[in-house]
C-alpha positions in Angstrom: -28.2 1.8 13.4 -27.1 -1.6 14.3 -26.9 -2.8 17.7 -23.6 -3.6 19.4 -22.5 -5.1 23.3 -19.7 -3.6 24.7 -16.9 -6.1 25.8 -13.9 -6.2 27.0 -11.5 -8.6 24.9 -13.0 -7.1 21.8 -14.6 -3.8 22.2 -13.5 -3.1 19.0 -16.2 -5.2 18.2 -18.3 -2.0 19.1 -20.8 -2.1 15.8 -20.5 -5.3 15.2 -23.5 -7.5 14.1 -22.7 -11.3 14.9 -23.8 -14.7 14.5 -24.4 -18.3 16.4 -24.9 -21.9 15.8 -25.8 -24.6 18.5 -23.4 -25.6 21.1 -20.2 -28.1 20.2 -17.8 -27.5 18.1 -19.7 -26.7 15.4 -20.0 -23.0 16.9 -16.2 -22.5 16.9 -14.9 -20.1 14.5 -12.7 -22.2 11.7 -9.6 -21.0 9.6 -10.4 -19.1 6.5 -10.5 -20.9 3.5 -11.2 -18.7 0.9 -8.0 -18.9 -1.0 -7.4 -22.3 0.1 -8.4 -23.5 -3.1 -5.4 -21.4 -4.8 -1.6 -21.4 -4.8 -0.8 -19.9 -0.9 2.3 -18.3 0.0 4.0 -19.2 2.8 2.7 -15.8 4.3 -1.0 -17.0 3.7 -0.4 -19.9 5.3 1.0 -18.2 8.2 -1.7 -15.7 8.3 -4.8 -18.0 7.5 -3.1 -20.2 11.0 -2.8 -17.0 13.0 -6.4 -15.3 11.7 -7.8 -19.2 13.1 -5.8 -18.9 16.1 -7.4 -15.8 17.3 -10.9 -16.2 16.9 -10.5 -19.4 18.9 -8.7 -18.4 21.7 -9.8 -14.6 21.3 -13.7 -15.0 22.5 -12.4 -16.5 25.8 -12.2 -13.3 26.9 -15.6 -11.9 26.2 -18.0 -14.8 26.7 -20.8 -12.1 26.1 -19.5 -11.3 22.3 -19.1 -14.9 22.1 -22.8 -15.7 21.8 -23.8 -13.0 19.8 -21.3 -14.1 17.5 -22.1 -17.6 17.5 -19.4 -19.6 19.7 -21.4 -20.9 21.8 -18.6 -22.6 23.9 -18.7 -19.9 26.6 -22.4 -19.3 27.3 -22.2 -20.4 30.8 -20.0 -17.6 31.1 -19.6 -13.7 31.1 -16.5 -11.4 30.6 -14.1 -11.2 33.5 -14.0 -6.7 34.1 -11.1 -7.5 37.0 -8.3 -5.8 37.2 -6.7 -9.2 36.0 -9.1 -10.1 33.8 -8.4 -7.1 31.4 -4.2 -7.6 32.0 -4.9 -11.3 30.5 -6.4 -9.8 27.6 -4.4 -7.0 26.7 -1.3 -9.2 26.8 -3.0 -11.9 24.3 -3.9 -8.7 22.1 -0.2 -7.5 22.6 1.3 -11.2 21.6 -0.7 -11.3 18.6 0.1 -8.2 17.4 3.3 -8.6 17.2 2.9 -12.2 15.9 0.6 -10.1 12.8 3.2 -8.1 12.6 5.9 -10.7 11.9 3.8 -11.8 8.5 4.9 -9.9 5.5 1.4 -8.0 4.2 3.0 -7.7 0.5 3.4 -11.5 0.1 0.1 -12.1 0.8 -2.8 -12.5 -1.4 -5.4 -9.2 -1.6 -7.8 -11.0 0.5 -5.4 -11.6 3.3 -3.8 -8.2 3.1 -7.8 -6.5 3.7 -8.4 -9.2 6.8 -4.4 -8.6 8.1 -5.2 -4.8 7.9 -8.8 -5.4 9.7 -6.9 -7.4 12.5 -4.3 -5.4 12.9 -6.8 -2.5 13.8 -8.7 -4.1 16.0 -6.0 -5.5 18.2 -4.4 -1.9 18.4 -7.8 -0.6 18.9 -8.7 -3.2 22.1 -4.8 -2.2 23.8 -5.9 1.7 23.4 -9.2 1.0 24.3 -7.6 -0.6 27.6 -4.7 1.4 28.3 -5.4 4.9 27.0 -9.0 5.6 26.5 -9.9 3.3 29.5 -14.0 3.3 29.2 -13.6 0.7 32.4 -12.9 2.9 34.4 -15.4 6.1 33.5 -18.0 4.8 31.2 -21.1 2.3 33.5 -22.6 1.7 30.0 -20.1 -1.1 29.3 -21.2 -2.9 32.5 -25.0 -2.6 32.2 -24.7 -3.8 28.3 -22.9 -7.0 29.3 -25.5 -7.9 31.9 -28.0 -7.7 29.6 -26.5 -9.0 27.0 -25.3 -11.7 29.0 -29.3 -12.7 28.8 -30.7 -11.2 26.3 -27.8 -13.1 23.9 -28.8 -16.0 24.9 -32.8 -16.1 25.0 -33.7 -14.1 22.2 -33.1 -16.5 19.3 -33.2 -20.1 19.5 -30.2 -21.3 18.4 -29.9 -24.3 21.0 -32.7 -26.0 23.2 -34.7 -24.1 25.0 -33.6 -26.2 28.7 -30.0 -25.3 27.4 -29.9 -22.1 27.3 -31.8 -21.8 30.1 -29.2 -23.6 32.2 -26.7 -21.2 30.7 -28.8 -18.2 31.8 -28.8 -19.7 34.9 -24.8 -19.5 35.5 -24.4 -16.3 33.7 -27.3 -15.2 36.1 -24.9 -16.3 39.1 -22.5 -14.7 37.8 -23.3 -11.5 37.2 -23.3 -10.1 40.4 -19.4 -10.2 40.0 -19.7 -8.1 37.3 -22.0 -5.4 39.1 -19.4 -6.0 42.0 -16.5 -5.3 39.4 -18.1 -2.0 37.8 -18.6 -0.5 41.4 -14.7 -1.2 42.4 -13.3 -0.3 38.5 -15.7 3.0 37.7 -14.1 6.4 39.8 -17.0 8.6 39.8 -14.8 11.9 39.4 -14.4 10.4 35.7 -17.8 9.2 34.9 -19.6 11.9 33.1 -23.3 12.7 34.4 -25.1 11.6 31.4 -23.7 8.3 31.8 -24.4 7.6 35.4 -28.0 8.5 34.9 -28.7 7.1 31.6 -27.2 3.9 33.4 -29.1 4.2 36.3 -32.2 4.2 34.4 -31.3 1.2 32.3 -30.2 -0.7 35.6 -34.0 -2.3 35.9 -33.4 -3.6 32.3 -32.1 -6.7 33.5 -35.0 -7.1 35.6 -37.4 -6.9 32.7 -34.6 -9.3 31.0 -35.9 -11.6 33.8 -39.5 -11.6 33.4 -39.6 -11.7 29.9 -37.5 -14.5 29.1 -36.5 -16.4 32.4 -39.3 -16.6 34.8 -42.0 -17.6 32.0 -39.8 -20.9 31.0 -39.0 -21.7 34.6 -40.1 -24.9 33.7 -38.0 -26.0 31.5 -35.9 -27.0 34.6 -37.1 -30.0 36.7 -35.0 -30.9 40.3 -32.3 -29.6 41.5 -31.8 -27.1 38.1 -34.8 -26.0 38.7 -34.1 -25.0 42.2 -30.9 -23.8 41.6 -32.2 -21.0 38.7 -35.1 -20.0 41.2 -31.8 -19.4 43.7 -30.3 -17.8 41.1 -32.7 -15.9 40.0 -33.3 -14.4 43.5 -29.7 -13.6 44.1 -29.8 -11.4 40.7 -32.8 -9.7 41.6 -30.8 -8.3 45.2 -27.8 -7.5 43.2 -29.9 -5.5 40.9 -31.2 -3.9 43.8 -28.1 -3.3 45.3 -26.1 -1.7 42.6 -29.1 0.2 41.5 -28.6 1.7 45.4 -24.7 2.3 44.2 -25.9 4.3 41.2 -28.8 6.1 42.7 -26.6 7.2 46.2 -23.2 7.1 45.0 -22.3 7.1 41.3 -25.1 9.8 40.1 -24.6 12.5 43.4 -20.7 12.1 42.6 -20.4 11.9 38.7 -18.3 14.6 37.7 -16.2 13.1 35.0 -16.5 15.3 31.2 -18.0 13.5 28.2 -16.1 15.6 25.7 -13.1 13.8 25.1 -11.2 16.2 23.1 -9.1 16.6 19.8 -6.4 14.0 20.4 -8.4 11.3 21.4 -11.2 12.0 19.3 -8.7 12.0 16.3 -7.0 8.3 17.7 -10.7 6.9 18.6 -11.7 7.9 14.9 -8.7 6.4 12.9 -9.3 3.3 15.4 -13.0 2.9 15.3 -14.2 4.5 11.5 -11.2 2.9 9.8 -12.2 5.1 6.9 -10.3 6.7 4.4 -11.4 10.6 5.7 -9.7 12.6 8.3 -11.4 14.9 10.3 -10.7 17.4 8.5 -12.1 16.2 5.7 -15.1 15.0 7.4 -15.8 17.9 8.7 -15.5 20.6 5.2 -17.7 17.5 3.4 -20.1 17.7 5.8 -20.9 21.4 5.9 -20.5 21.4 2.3 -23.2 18.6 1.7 -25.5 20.0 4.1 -25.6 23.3 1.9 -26.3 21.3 -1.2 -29.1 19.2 0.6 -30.9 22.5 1.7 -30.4 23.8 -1.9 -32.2 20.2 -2.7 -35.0 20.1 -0.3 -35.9 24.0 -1.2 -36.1 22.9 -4.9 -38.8 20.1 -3.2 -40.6 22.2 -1.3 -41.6 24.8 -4.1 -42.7 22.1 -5.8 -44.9 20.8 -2.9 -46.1 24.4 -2.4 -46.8 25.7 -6.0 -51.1 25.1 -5.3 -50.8 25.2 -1.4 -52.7 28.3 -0.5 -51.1 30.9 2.0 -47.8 29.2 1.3 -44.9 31.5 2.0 -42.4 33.0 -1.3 -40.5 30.5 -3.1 -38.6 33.1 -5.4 -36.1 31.3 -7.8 -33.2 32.8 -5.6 -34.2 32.5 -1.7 -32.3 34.1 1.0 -31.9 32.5 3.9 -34.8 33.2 5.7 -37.2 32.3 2.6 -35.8 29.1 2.4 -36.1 28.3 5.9 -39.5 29.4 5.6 -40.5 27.5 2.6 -38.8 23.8 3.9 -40.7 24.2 6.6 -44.2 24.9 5.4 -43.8 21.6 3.3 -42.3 19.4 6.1 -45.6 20.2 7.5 -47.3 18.4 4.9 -45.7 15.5 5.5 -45.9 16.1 9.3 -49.8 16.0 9.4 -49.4 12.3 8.0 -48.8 10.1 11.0 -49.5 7.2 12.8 -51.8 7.1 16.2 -49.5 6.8 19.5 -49.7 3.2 20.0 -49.9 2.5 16.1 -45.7 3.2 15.3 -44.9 -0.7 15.0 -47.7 -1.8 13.1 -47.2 1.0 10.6 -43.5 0.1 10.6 -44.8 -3.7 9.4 -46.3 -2.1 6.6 -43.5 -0.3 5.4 -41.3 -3.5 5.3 -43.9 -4.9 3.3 -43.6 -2.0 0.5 -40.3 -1.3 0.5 -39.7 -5.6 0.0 -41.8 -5.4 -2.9 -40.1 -2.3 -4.4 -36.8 -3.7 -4.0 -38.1 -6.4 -5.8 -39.9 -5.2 -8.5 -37.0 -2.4 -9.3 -34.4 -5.3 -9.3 -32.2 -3.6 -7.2 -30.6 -6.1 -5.6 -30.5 -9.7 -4.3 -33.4 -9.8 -1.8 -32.3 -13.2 0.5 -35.4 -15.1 2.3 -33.6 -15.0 5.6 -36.5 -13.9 8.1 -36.7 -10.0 10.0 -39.2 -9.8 12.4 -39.9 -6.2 13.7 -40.2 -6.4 18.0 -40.0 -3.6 20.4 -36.7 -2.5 21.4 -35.4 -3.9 25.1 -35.8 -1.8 27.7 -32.2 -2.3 28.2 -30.9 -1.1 25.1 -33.5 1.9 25.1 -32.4 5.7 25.8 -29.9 5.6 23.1 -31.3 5.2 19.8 -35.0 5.1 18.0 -34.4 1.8 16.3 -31.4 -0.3 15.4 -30.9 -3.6 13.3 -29.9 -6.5 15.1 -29.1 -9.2 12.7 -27.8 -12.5 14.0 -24.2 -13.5 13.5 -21.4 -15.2 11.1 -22.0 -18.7 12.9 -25.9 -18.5 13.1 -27.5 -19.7 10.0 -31.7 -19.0 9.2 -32.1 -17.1 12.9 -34.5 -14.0 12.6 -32.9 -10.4 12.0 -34.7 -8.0 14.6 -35.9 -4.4 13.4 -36.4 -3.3 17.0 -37.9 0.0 17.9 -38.8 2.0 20.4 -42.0 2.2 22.0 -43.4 6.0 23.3 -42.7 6.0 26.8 -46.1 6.0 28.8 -44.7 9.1 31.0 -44.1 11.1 28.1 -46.2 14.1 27.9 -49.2 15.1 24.6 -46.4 17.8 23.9 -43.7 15.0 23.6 -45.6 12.6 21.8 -46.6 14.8 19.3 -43.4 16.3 18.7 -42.2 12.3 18.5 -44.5 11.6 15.5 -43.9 15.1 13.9 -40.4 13.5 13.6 -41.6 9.9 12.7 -44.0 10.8 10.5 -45.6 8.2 7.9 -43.1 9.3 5.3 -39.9 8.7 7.9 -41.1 5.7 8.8 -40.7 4.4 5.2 -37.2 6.3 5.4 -36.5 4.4 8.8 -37.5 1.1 7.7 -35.8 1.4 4.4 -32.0 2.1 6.8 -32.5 -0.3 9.5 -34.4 -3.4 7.1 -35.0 -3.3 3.4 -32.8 -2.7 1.4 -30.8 -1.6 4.5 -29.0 -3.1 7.6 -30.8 -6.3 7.0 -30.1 -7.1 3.4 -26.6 -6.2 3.9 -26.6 -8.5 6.5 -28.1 -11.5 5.3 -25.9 -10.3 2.5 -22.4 -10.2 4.2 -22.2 -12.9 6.3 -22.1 -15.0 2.9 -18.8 -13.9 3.0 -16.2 -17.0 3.4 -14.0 -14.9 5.5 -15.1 -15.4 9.8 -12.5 -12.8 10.9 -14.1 -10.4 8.0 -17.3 -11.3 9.4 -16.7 -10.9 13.6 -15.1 -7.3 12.5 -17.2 -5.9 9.9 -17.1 -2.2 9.7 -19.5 -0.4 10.9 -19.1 2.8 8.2 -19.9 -0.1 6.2 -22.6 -0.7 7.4 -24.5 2.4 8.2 -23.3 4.1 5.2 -24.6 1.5 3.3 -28.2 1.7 5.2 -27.5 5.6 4.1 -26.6 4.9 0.6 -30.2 2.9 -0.2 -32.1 5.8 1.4 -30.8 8.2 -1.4 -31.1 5.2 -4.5 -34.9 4.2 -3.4 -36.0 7.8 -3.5 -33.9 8.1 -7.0 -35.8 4.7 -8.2 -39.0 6.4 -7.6 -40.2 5.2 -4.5 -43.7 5.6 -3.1 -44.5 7.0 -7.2 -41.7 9.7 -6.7 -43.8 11.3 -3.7 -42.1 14.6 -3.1 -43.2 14.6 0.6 -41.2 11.2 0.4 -38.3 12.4 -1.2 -38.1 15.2 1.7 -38.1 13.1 4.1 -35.5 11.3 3.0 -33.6 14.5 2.7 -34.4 15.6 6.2 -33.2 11.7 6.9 -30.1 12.5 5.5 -29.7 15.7 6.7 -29.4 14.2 9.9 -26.7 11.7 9.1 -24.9 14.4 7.8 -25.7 17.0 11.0 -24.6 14.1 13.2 -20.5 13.8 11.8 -20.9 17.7 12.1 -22.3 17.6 15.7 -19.7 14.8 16.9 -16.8 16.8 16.0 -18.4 20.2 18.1 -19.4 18.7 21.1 -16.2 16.2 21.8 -13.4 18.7 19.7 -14.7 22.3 19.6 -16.8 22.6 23.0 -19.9 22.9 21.3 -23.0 24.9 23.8 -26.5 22.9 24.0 -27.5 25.8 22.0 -25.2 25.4 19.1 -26.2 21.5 19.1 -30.0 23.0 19.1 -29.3 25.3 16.3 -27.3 22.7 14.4 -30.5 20.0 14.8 -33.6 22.1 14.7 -33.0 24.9 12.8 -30.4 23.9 10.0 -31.6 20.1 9.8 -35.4 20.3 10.7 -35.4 17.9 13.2 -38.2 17.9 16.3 -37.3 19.0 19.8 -37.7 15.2 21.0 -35.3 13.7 18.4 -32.6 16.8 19.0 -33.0 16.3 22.6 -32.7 13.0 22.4 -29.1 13.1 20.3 -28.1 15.3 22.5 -28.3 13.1 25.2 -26.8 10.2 22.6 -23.7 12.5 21.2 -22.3 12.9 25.2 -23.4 8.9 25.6 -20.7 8.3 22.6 -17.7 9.4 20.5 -17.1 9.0 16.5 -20.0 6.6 16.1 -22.2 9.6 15.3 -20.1 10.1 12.4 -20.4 6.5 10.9 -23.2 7.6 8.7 -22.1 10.4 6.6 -18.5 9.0 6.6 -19.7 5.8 5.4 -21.9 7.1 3.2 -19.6 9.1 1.5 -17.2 6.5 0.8 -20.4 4.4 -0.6 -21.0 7.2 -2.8 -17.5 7.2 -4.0 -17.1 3.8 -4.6 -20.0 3.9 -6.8 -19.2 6.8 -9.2 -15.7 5.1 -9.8 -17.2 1.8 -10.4 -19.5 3.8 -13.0 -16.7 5.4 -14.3 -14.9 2.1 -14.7 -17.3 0.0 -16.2 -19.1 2.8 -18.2 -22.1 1.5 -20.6 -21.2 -2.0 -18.3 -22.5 -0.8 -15.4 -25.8 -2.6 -13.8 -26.5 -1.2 -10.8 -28.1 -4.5 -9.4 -24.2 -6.6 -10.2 -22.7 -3.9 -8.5 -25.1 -3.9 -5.6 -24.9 -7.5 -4.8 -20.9 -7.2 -6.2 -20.3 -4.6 -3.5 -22.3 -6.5 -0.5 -20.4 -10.1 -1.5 -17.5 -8.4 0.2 -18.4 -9.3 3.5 -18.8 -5.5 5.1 -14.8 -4.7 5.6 -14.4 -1.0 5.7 -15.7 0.4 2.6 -12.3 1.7 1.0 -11.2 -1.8 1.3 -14.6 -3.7 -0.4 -14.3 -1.1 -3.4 -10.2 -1.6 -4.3 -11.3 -5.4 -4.0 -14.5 -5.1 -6.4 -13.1 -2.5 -8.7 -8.9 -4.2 -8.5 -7.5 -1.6 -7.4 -4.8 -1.8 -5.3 -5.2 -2.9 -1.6 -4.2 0.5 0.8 
């Protein structure tokens, strides 16, 4: 997955993956210029002035987005969670929404009509995000990602001077008490669901850790009066920390009552709002429990093949019931199961992976492997509790900064029983599958890939079904180019992988629409798609923690798939599946419907 800060201006920025360049005007998003160079209608012109427009006067609002994307004009700052603060941005939104709305999309040219639909999404998303779903007010998860990615935005690449940002952190670090102050006064307990509060409540210490591991260390930086003023500042945070991890412990967790199911009509909104995809729910949901009878079909084909000269393997008849081919998938998952790294050895492994799966990219042609850098890190402890891994590439305005591939390390509490159930799930094999999503030729090719892409608006909103369906899509075409020599314990992995993806659209949809049990969820994760105890518990935990994002894999996915069976069909004996790769990625990550009617000409819907 990629990693994303909630804000509040542009929460619809929610999977984003953004850039940054060095202080001064430089870092200000520009105009798009892409059909500059041609004959504009007046429309374009219009468009192209209000597109600039927003992203200039837009990222005022959510200082913290601001640096991850790469505008580094309001690093000193963080988002303003008031009651005001929020009115100030929904009314912008509002006013340039109706200005969009003014422009006639048919007179513009195809690339403005895909960036005038993107806008116009995201600026209805942000008003329902603020007036009807109102996360402010029931979800803490918004307030403990700004404050640390007020710090972690700004220390963890160097895009300026180290004594800059440093003086940055330093106001931000003043500042954020406000912001803890804010979340206690805006978040009713009655509405915040109990997996929220405590998952918060964990994460609080985060910012701490924030502390030691970028600000204390490089104290020095600061001579005089700086210098005492971040030692003041840094002793102020550490009591606010203190004091609203009191407020979670004592009041938000005893009291959180709020339910994380968010049911059918808001689900359905959130989905049109946040997937921007071409399937309903509906749809979603009879694709997904048709694919996920194929892909058993698939890996019980694999599995006989594993177990042909495994003695005491169960009966692989040429027409299985149910129970035979549960029985079967198993017995060769644990194949593949008893090859795994050593507790402490998951991140070095993972470096070897990214190694192999660079070179087989490479060597199969795939696609355009860039040189931008990926460095693989462990995962900050406050991002941690929600996902395994995630991609965190740097943004639009920051050129030749480091992608991260950031995973999570084994807690040291966890049990023998819960560590070996960890690396029954992340295996060797799924580590090659993980690394291939979140790195090579996954999240970070298509990142170093998209933000290529003349279009900064098209960049600051990519689509996150873009994204992870993408990082879906090169699971399935490595394991079809014959990676690792065609292993088949590789290849069911990968199907297990997938599996997943497609369990998760399933399982997002019956826990926030149809009132889904635990045990359902359970059945769902362990028994239909394989997956450990630790990974199922853990998505449980992420599914009530989130709504629709679950279903950005599969649904992106899908429409990946699509888009390249028509651009076979199209091109027939033309097709080179390395042109349409990098054809497909120079799009610059809109949502996927919109990157295949722009590759392929079809018409812009």
């Amino acid at each position: 997955m990629r990693r994303s800060l909630p804000a509040i201006a542009l929460l619809a920025l929610a999977l984003a993956a953004c850039n940054g360049s060095a202080g001064g005007d430089a870092s200000r998003p520009t105009s798009d210029t892409h059909a500059a160079s041609q004959s504009q209608s007046q429309a374009d012109i219009a468009f192209a002035a209000l597109s600039a427009r927003y992203l200039d006067e837009a990222l005022a609002f959510s200082p913290v987005s601001a640096t991850q994307i790469g505008d580094h004009r309001f690093d000193a700052q963080i988002d303003d969670m008031s009651a005001e603060g929020r009115a100030a941005s929904a009314a912008f939104n509002r006013a340039m929404l109706a200005e969009l709305d003014a422009i006639d999309d048919a007179a513009l040219s195809r690339e403005h009509q895909v960036d005038a639909r993107i806008l116009r999404n995201h600026l209805q998303y942000a008003l329902w995000q603020e007036e009807t779903f109102q996360s402010w007010a029931w979800d803490p998860q918004i307030y403990s990602g700004l404050a640390g990615g007020a710090i972690y935005g700004l220390m963890a690449r160097e895009f300026a001077p180290l004594p800059e940002r440093m003086r940055s952190a330093m106001e931000r670090m003043e500042r954020l008490p406000t912001l803890f102050a804010q979340a206690r006064a805006n978040l009713d307990p009655s509405r915040v669901p109990k997996t929220h509060a405590e998952t918060v409540a964990r994460q609080n210490a985060g910012v701490l850790t924030l502390l030691d591991t970028f600000i204390t260390p490089n104290a020095g930086e600061l001579q005089g009066a700086d210098r005492e003023r971040l030692d003041a500042a840094v002793e102020t945070l550490r009591d606010a920390v203190a004091e609203h991890q009191q407020w979670l412990d004592d009041t938000l967790v005893p009291n959180a009552t709020g339910e994380f199911r968010i049911g059918a009509e808001r689900y359905d909104q959130q989905l049109k709002f946040a997937l921007n995809a071409s399937l309903s729910r509906a749809e979603i949901k009879q694709r997904a429990e048709a694919e996920l009878s194929r892909i058993r079909d698939e890996m019980y084909a694999v599995a006989r093949t594993v177990l042909a000269d495994q003695p005491g393997a169960p009966d692989t008849p040429e027409r299985p019931d149910e129970n035979q081919k549960q029985a079967a998938i198993e017995a060769a998952m644990e194949l593949a199961y008893a090859e795994r790294p050593e507790r402490d050895g998951v991140v070095d492994f993972a470096k070897h992976t990214l190694e192999v799966a660079t070179d087989f990219v490479r060597a199969k042609d795939l696609v355009t492997v860039p040189d931008d850098p990926v460095k693989i890190i462990l995962m900050p402890e406050f991002q941690r509790g929600f996902s395994v891994a995630y991609c965190d590439s740097p943004g639009p305005l920051d050129k030749g900064l480091d992608t991260y591939y950031a995973i999570s390390p084994i807690p040291d509490e966890w049990s023998e029983a819960q560590v070996d159930s960890f690396l029954r799930e992340y295996n060797n094999y799924m580590i090659h599958v993980l690394t291939i999503h979140e790195a090579m030729p996954g999240h970070y090719l298509e990142g170093a890939h998209s933000v290529n892409h003349p279009s900064t608006l098209r960049a600051v909103f990519r689509s996150g079904p873009f994204a992870e369906g993408w990082a879906v899509y090169t699971e399935r075409t490595l394991a079809d180019a014959g990676y690792l020599d065609n292993d088949p314990l590789f290849r069911l992995m990968q199907l297990k992988f997938y599996a997943r993806a497609v369990a998760n659209a399933i399982l997002d949809q019956g826990i926030h629409v149809d009132n889904w049990t635990r045990e359902q969820a359970m059945d769902l994760m362990v028994r239909q798609t394989f997956q450990q105890q630790s990974e199922a518990d853990g998505k449980w935990i992420r599914a009530q923690l989130s709504s629709t994002q679950l279903a950005t894999y599969f649904v992106g996915a899908q429409e990946h798939f699509d888009a390249r069976r028509a651009a076979e069909a199209k091109l027939g004996d033309g097709f080179d599946v390395k042109a349409y790769h990098d054809g497909i990625l120079a799009q610059g990550a809109p949502p996927v419907r919109f990157a295949r009617q722009l590759l392929l000409g079809e018409p812009i819907e």
